[in-house]
Backbone bond lengths (Angstrom), bond angles and torsions (degrees), N, CA, C in turn:
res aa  C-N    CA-C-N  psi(-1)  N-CA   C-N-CA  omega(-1)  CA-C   N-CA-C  phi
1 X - - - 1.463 - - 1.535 110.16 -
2 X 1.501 110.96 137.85 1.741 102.34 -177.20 1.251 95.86 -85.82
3 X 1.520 85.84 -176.00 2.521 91.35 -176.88 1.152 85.13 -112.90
4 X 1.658 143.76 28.51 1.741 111.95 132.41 1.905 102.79 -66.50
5 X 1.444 125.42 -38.69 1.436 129.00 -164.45 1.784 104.17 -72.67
6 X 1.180 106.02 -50.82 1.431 120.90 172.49 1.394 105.45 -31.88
7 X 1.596 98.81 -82.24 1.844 104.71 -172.87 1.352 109.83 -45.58
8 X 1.188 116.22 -50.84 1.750 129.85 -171.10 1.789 98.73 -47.86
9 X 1.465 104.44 -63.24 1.922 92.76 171.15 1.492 122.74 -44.14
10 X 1.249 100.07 -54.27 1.350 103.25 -168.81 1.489 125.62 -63.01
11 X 1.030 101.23 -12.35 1.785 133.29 -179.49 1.757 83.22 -66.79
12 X 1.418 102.35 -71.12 1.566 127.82 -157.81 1.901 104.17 -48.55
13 X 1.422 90.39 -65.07 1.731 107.01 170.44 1.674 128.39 -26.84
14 X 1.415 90.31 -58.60 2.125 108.85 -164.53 1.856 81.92 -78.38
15 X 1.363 110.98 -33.51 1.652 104.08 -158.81 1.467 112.58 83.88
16 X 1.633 114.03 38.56 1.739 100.72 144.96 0.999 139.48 -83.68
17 X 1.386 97.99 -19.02 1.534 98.78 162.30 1.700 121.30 -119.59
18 X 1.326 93.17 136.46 1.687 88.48 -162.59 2.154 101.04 -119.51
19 X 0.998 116.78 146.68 1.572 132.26 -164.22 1.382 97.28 -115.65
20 X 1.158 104.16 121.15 1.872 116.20 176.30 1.708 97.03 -128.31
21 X 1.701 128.77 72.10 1.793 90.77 -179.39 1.394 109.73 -85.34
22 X 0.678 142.04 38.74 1.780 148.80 -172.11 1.590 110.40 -145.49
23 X 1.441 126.42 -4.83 1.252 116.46 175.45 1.929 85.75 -159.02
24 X 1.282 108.80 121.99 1.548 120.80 179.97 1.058 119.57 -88.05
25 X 1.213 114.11 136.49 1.663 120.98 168.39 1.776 95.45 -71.62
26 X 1.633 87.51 143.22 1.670 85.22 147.16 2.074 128.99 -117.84
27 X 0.849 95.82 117.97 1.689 102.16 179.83 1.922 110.20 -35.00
28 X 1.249 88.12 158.35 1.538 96.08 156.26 1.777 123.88 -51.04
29 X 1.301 92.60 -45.94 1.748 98.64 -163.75 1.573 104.60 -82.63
30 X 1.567 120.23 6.90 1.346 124.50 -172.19 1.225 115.42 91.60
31 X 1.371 128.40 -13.22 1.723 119.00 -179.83 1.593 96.86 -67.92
32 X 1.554 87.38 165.13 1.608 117.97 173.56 1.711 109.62 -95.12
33 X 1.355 105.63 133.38 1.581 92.17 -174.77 1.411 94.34 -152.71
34 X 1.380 100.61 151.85 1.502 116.15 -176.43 1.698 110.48 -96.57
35 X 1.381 105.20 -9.50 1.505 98.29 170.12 1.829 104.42 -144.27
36 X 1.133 86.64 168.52 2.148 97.69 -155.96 1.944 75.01 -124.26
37 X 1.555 99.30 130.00 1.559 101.18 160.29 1.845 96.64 -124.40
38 X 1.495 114.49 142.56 1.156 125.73 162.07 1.601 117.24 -124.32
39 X 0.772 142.11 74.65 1.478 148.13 -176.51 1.435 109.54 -54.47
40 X 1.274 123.62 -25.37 1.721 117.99 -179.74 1.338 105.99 -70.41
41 X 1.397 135.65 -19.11 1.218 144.02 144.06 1.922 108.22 -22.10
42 X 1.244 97.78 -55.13 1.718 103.05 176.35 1.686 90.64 -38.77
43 X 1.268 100.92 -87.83 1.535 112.76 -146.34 2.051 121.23 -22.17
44 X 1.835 109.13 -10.07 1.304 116.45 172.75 1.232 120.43 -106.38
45 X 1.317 120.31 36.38 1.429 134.49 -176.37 1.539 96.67 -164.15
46 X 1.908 91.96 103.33 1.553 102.74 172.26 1.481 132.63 -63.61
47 X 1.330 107.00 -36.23 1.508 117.59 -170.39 1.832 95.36 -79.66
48 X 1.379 111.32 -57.08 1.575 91.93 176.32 1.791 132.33 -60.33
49 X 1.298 87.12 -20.01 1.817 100.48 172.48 1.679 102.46 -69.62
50 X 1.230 129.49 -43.28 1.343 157.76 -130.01 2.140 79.89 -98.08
51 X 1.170 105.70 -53.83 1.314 121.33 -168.60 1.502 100.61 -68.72
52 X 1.116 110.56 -68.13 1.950 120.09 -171.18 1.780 94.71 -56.24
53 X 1.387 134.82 -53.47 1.562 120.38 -157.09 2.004 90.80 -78.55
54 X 1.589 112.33 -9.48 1.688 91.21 -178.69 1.550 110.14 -72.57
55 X 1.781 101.40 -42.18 1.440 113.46 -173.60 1.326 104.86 -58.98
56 X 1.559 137.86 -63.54 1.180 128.43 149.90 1.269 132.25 14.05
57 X 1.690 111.04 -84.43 0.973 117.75 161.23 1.517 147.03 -30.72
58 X 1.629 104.17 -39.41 1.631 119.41 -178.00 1.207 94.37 -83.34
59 X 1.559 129.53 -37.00 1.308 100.41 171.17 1.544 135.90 -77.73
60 X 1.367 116.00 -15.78 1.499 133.20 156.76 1.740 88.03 -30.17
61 X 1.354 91.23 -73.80 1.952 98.74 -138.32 1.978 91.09 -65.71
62 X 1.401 128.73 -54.74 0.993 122.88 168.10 1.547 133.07 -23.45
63 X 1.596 109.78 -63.41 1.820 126.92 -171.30 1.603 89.45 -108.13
64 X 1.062 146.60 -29.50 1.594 120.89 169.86 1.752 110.44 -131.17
65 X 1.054 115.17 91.21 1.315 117.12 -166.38 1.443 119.29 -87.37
66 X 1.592 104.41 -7.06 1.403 126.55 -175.13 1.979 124.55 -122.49
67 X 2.144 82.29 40.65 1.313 90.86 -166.49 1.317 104.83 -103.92
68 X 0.904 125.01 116.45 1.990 133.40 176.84 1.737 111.28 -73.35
69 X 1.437 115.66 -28.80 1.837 89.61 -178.08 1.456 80.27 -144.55
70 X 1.118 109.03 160.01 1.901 142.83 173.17 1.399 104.24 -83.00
71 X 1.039 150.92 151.64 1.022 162.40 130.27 1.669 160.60 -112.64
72 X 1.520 112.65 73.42 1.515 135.50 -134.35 1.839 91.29 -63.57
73 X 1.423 107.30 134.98 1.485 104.44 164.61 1.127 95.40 -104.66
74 X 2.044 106.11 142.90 1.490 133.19 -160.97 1.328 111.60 -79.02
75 X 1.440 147.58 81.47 1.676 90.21 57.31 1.398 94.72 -116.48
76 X 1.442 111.11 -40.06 1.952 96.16 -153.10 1.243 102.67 -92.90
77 X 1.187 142.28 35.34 1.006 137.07 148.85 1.968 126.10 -100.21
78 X 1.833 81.90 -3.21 1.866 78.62 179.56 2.245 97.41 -92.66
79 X 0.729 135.11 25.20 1.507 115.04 142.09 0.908 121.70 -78.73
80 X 1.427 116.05 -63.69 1.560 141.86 -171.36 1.540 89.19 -34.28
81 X 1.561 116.70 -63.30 1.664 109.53 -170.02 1.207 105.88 -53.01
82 X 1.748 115.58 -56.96 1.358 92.09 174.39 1.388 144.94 -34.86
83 X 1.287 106.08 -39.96 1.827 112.99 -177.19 1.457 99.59 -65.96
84 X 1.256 117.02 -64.81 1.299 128.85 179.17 1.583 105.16 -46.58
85 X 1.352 148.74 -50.28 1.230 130.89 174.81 1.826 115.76 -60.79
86 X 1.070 115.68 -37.33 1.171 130.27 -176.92 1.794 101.28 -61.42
87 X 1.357 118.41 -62.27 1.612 101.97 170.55 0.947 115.71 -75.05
88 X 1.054 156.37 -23.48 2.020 155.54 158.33 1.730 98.42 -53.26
89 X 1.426 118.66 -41.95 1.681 105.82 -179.93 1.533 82.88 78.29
90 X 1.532 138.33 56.67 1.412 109.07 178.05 2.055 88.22 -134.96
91 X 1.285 136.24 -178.73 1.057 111.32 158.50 1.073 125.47 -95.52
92 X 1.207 126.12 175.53 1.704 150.03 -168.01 1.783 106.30 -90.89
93 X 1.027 126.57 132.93 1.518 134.49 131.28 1.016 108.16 -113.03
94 X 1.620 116.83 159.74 2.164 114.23 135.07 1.467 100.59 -127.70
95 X 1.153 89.74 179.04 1.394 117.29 166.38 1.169 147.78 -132.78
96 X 1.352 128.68 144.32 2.296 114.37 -145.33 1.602 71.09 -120.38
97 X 1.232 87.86 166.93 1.168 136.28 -172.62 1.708 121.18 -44.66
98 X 1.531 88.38 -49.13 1.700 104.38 165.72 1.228 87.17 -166.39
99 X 1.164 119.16 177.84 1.412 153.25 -167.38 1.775 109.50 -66.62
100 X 1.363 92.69 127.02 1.559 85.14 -178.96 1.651 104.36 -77.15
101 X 1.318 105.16 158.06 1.576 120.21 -175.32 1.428 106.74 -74.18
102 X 1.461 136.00 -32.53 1.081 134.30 165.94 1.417 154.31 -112.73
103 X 0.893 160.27 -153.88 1.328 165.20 140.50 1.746 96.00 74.29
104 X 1.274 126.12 -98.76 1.382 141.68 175.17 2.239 113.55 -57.22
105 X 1.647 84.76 -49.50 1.168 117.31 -176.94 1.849 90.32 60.92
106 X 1.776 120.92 61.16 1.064 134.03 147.50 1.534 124.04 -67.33
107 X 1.262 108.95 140.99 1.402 136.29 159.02 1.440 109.66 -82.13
108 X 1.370 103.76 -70.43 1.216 96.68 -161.06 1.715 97.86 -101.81
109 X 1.422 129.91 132.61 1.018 158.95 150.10 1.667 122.29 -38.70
110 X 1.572 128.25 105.93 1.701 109.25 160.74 2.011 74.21 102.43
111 X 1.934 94.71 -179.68 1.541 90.14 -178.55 1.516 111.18 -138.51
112 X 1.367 98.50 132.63 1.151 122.16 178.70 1.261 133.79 -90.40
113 X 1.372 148.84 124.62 1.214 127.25 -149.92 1.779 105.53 -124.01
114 X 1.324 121.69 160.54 1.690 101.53 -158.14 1.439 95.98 -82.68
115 X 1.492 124.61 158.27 1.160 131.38 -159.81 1.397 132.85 48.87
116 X 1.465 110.28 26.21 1.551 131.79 171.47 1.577 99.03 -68.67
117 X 1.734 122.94 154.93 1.015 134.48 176.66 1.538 111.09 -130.52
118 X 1.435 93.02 114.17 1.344 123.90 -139.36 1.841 99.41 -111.82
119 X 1.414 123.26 119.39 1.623 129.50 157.10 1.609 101.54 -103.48
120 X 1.454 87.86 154.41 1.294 98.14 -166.13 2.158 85.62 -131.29
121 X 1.910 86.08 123.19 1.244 93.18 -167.95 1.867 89.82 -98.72
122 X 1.108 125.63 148.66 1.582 146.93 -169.12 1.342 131.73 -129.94
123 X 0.894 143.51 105.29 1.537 133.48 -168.60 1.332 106.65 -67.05
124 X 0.936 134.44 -52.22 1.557 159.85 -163.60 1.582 123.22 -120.48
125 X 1.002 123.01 151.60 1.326 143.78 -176.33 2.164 118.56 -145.72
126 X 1.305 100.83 64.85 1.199 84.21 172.76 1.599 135.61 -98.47
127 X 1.644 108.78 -49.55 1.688 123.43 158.56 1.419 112.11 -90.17
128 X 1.856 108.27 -18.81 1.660 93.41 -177.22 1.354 102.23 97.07
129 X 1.464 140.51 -34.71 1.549 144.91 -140.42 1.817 81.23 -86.24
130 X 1.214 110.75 -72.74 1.564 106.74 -151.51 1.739 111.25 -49.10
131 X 1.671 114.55 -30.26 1.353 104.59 178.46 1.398 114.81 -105.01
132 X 1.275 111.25 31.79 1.372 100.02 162.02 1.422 108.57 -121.49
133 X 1.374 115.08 -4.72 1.874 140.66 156.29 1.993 87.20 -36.21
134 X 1.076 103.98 -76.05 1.689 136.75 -166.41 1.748 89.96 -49.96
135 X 1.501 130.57 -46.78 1.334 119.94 -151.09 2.015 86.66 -97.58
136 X 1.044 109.12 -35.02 1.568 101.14 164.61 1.903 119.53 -59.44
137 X 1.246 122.25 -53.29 1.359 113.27 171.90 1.531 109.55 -49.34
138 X 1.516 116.93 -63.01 1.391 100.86 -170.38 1.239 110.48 -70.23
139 X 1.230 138.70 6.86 1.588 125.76 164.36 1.510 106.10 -75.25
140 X 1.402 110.87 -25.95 1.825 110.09 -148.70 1.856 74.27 -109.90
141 X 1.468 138.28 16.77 1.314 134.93 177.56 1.374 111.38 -103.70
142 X 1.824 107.57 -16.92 1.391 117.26 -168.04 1.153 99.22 106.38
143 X 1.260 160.65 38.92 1.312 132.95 -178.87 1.978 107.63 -139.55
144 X 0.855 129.37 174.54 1.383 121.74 -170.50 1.679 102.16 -123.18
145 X 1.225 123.19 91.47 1.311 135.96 158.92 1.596 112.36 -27.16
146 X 1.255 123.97 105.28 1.864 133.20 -178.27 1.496 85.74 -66.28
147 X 1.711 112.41 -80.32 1.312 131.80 -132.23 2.101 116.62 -179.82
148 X 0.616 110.76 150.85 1.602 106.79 173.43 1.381 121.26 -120.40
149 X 1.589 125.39 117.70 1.650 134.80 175.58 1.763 98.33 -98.81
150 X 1.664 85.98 124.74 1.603 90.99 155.09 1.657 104.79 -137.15
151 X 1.307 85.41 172.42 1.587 99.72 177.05 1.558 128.74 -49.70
152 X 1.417 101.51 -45.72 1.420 111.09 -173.12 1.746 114.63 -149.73
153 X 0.979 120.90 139.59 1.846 128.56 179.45 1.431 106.49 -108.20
154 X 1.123 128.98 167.81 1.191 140.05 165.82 1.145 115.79 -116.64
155 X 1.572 122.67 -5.71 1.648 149.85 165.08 1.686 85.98 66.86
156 X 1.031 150.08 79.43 1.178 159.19 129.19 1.571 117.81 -57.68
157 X 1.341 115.78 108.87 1.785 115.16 175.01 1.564 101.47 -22.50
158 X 1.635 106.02 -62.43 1.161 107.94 -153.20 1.671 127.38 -49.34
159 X 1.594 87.77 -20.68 1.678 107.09 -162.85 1.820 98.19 -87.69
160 X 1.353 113.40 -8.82 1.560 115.50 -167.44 1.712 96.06 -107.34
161 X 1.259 115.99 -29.36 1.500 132.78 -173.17 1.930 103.89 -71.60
162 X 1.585 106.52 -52.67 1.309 98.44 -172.63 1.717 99.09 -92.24
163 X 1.670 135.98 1.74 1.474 104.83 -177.58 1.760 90.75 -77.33
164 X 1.413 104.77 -41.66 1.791 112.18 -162.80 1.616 97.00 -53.61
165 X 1.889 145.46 -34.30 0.542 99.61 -158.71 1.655 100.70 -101.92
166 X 0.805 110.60 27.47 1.337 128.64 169.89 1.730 131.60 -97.40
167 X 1.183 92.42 -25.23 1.819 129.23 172.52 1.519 79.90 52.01
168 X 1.167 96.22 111.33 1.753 118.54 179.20 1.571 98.34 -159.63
169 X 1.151 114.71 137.62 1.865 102.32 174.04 1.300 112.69 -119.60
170 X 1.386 123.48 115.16 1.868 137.61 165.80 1.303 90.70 -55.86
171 X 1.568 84.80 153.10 1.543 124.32 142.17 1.265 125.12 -146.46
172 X 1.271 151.78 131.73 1.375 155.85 -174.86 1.515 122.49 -141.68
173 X 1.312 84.62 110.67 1.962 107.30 -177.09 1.816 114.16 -33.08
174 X 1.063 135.51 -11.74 1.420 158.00 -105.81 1.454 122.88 123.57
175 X 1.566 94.09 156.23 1.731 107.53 -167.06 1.316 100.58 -169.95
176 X 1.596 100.17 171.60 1.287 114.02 -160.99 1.656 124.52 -58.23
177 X 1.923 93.79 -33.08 1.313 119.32 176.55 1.760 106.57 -35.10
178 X 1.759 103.40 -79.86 0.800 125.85 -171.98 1.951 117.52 -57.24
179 X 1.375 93.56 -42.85 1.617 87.12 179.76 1.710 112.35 -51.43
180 X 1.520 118.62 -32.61 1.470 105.46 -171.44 1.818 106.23 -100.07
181 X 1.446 133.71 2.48 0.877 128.24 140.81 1.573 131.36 -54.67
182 X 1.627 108.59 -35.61 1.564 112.24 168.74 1.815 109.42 -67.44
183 X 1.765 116.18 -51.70 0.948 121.46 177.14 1.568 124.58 -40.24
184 X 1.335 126.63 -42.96 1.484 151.19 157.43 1.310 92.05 -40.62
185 X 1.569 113.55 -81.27 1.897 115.77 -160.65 1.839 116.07 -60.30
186 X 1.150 105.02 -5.72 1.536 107.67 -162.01 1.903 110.49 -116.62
187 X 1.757 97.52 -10.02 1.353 104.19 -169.82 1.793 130.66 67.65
188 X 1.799 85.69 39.50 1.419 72.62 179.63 1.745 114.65 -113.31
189 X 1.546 108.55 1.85 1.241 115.30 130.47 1.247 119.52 -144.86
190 X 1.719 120.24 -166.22 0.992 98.01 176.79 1.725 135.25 -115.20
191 X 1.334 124.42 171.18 1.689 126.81 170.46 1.650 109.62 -7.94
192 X 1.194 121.26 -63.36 0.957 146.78 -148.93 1.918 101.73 -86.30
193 X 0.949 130.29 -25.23 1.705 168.00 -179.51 2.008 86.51 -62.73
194 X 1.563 110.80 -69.32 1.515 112.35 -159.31 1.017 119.05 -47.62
195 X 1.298 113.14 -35.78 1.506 115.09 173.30 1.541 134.38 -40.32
196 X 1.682 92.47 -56.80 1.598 108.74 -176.49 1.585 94.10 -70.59
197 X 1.289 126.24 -63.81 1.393 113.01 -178.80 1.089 133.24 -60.13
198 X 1.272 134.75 -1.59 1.823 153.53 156.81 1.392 108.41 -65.60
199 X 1.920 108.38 -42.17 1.405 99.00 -173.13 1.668 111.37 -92.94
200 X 1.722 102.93 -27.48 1.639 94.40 167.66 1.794 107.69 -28.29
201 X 1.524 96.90 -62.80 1.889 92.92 -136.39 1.769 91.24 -74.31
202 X 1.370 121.41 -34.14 1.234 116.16 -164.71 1.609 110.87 -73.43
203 X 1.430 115.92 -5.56 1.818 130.40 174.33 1.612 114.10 -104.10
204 X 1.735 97.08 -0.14 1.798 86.93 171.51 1.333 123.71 -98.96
């Protein structure tokens, strides 16, 4: 079994990602969606956490092999970096959201040095907007943006439309493809199910 199918179960298994096509989630940003992903769900299951920061990793060393610091987007994406910095041996930043109001009034978190080469580890991938928020600060932080790995995509045009025009390069351990091919083989909906969820993502 490859670890796009792997992750995609295990997604399925813990229940981070959960499939409603007959009753929709609604997102943060207001879309309608037939499936809800939560990945911080990972963080209570060692061996699958243990699993996602290895795969991670090979792709670090594979698609950016000349990356000096990790970089967790805030919030659920700063473990994952952690794990992932911890087997690379490389260091850690993250980055919040905006700037805290006090003390430092930091963005970016941990230390970065100018012309550092910087991955940006992601839990998620849905419009693309929030981690490339993250690949703009650390550019305007000094640092040189490789590329961004997350766990899972929802392969949304939109999310392939704004990295390219941004020239940023994804990678994701798993995807949407694959999550509802496991869903089919495992019964967690049904044959008849792919349709509506093929045309959700391919009509947003």
């Amino acid at each position: 079994m490859t670890l796009k199918k792997k992750i995609a179960r295990y997604l399925l298994e813990i229940e981070a990602v959960a499939l409603r096509p007959n009753n929709y989630f609604t997102w943060t940003s207001g879309i309608k969606s037939p499936i809800y992903c939560d990945n911080r769900i990972t963080m209570s299951y060692p061996a699958i956490r243990r699993k996602i920061a290895e795969g991670m990793s090979e792709v670090i060393k594979e698609k950016f092999p000349e990356a000096e610091v990790v970089g967790g987007t805030a919030t659920a994406g700063i473990p994952h970096a952690a794990w992932v910095s911890e087997i690379l041996e490389l260091p850690m930043i993250y980055v919040r959201d905006s700037a805290k109001k006090h003390g430092k009034t930091n963005q970016i978190e941990g230390r970065l040095l100018k012309g550092q080469k910087v991955v940006i580890v992601e839990d998620l991938i849905s419009t693309g907007l929030s981690s490339l928020k993250v690949a703009k600060a650390l550019e305007e932080g000094g640092a040189e943006v490789l590329g961004v790995v997350a766990i899972f995509s929802y392969e949304l045009s939109k999310a392939h439309e704004a990295f390219s025009r941004d020239k940023v390069e994804y990678y994701t351990l798993t995807n949407y493809n694959y999550l509802i091919e496991e869903a089919v083989e495992n019964n967690y909906i049904k044959q008849e199910d792919v349709k509506k969820l093929l045309e959700w993502r391919n009509n947003l």
